[in-house]
C-alpha positions in Angstrom: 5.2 11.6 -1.9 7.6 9.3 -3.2 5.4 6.0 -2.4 3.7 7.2 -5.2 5.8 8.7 -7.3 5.3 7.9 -10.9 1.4 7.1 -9.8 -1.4 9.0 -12.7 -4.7 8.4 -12.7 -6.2 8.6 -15.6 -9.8 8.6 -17.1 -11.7 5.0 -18.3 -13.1 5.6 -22.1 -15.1 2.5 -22.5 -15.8 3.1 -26.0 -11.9 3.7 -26.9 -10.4 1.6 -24.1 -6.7 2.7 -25.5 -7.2 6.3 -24.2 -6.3 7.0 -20.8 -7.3 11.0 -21.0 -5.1 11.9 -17.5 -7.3 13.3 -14.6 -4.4 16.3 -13.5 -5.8 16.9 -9.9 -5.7 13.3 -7.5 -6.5 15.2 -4.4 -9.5 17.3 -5.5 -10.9 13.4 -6.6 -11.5 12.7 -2.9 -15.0 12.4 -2.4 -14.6 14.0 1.4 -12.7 15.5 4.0 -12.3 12.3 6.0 -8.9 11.8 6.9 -9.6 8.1 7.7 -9.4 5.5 4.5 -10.6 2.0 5.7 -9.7 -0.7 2.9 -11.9 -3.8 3.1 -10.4 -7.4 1.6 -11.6 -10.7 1.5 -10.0 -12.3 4.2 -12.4 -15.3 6.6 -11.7 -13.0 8.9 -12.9 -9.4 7.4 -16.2 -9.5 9.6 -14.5 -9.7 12.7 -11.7 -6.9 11.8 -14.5 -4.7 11.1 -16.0 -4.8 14.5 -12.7 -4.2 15.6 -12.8 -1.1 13.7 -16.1 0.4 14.2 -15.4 0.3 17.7 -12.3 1.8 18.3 -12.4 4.3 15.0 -13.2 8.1 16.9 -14.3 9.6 13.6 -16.2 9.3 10.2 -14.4 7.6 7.5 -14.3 6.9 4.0 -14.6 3.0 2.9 -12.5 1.7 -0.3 -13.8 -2.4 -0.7 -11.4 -4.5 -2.6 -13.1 -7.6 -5.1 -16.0 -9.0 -3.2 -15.9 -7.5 0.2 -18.0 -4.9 -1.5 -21.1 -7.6 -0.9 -20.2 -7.4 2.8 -19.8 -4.0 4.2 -23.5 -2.5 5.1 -22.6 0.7 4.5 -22.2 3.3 1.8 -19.1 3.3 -0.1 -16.5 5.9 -1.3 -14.0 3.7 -3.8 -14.3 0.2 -5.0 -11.2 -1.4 -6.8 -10.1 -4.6 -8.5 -6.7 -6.4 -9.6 -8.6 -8.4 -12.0 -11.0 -5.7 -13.4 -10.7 -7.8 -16.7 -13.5 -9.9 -15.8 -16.9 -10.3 -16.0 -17.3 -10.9 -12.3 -16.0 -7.7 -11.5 -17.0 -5.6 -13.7 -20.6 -6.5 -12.8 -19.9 -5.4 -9.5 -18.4 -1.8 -10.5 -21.5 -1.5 -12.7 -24.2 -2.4 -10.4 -22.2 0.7 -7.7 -23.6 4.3 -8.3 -21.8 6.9 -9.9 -21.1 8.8 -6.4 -18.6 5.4 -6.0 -15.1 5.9 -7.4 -14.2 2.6 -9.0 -10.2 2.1 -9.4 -8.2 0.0 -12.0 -4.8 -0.9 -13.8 -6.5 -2.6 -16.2 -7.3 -1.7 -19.6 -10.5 -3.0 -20.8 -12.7 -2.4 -17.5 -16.5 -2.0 -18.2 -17.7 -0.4 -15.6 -14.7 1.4 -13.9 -13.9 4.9 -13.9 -10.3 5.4 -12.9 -7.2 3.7 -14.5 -4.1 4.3 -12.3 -1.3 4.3 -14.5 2.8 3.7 -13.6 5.3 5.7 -14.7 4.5 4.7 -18.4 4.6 1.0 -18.1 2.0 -1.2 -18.5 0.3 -4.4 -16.1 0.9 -4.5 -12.1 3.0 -6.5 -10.3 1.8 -6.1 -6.4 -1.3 -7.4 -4.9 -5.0 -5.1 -5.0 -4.3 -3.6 -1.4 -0.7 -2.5 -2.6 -2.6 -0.3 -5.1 -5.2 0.6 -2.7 -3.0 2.3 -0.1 -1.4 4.1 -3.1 -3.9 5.5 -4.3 -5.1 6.6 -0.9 -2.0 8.2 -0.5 -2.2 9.9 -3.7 -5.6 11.5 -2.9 -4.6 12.5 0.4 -6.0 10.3 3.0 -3.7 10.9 6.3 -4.6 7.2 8.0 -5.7 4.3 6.0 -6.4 1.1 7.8 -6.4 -2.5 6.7 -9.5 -5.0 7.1 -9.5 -8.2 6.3 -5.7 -8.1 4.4 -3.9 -10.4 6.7 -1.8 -11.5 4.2 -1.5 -14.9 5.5 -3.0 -18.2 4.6 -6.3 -18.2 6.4 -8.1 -17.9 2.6 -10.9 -15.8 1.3 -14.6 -15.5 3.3 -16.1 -16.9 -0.2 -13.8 -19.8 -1.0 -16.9 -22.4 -0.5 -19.3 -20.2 -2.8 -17.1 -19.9 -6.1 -16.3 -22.8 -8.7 -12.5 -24.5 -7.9 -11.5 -23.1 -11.5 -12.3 -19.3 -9.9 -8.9 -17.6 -10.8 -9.4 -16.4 -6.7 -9.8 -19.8 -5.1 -6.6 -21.1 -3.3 -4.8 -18.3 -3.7 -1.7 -17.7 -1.5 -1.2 -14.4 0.2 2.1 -15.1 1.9 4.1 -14.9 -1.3 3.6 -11.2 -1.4 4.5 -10.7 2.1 8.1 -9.4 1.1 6.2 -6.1 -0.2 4.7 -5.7 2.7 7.8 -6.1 4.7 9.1 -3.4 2.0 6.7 -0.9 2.8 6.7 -1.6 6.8 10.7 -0.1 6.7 9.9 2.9 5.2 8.5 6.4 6.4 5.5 6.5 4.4 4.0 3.3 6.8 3.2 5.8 9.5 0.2 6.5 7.7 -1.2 3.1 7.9 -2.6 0.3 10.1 -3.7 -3.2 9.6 -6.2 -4.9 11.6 -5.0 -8.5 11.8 -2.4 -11.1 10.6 0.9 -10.5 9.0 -0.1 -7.0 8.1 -0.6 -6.0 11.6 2.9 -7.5 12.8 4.8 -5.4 10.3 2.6 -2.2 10.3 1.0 -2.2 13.9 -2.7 -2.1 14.6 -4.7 1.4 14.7 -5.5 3.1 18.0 -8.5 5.8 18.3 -5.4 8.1 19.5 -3.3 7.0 16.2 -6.3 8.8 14.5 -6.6 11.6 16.8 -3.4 12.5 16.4 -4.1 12.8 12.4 -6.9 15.0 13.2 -5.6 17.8 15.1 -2.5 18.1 12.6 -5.5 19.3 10.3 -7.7 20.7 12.5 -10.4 18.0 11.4 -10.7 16.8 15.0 -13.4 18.8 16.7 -15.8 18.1 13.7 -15.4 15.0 12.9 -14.8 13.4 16.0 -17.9 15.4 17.3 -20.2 14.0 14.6 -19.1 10.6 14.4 -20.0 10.5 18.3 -24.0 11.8 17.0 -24.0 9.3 14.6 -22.9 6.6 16.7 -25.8 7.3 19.5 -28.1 7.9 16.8 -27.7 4.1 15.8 
């Protein structure tokens, strides 16, 4: 798709951090056949846009946790990824997740990370984590990818009274990236995502069970995944 044109992923060497060995098959990488990509941020909200979604999502899903929301979400994981995979703090997270968890990265130099998503041969990233994230869930073939806890506004992050003031994440500003959001909202590829909340929602909408649904039938996932996500549900 041309969203993510120019987008390789490539494999992490820790021992020779300067190879970037490419993986050739992005779509044969996804770890299911869930047509549903929920991406967690660290919004003060993120709690109360998962509820959200729990309640109204119809089906089973995979989960892709941005930074920190990983020490939030109660349940297993699919993808875990990081803007600043450089540092300690996040590469102790990615190496503390099991191997089953696909942890994504621009970065050179990431202990602990598996996949380096390269751009069309240049180097660094110039968007936000969640402008990666719904790239790369494009790119392995997730159908509906929703937003939790990316408001892209100034409401700041759930841990901003647990981390030291010089913590490259505290006071951060999300509304000077709202222009890319904006970007994406006017083109075609947006019909494949949602956002729970905030600025996100007004440009992209918020996700209905029968936004889903209507995924689901275009490729035939509906009758088994909507019928066990309903098991599952009553089961807990």
């Amino acid at each position: 798709m041309g969203f993510t044109k120019g987008l390789v992923p490539s494999r992490v060497v820790p021992e020779k951090w300067w190879e970037t060995p490419i993986l050739e098959d992005p779509i044969g990488m996804k770890p299911s056949d869930n047509e549903v990509l929920l991406i967690v941020g660290d919004s003060a909200g993120v709690l109360a846009d998962l509820e959200k979604f729990i309640a109204l999502c119809p089906c089973k899903f995979d989960t892709m946790c941005i930074n920190y929301s990983v020490n939030l979400v109660p349940w297993e994981i699919q993808h875990f990824i990081a803007g600043d995979s450089h540092m300690a703090d996040m590469q102790k997270l990615a190496q503390r997740l099991p191997n089953s968890c696909l942890k994504h990265c621009w970065n050179p130099q990431s202990i602990g990370f598996n996949i380096r998503w390269l751009r069309n041969g240049r180097t660094g990233w110039n968007g936000t984590t969640a402008n990666l994230g719904i790239k790369i869930g494009i790119a392995l073939g997730y159908t509906r990818i929703v937003l939790a806890g990316i408001p892209m506004d100034d409401s700041g992050n759930w841990y901003k009274n647990l981390i030291p003031d010089n913590d490259v994440k505290q006071g951060k500003i999300h509304t000077n990236h709202l222009w890319k959001w904006g970007e994406i909202a006017s083109r075609p590829i947006a019909r494949l995502m949602r956002s729970m909340s905030g600025n996100t929602a007004n440009l992209l909408g918020e996700p209905t069970a029968e936004w889903i649904e209507e995924a689901l039938k275009l490729t035939g996932y509906a009758e088994k995944g909507v019928k066990k996500w309903d098991q599952q549900k009553e089961a807990n």
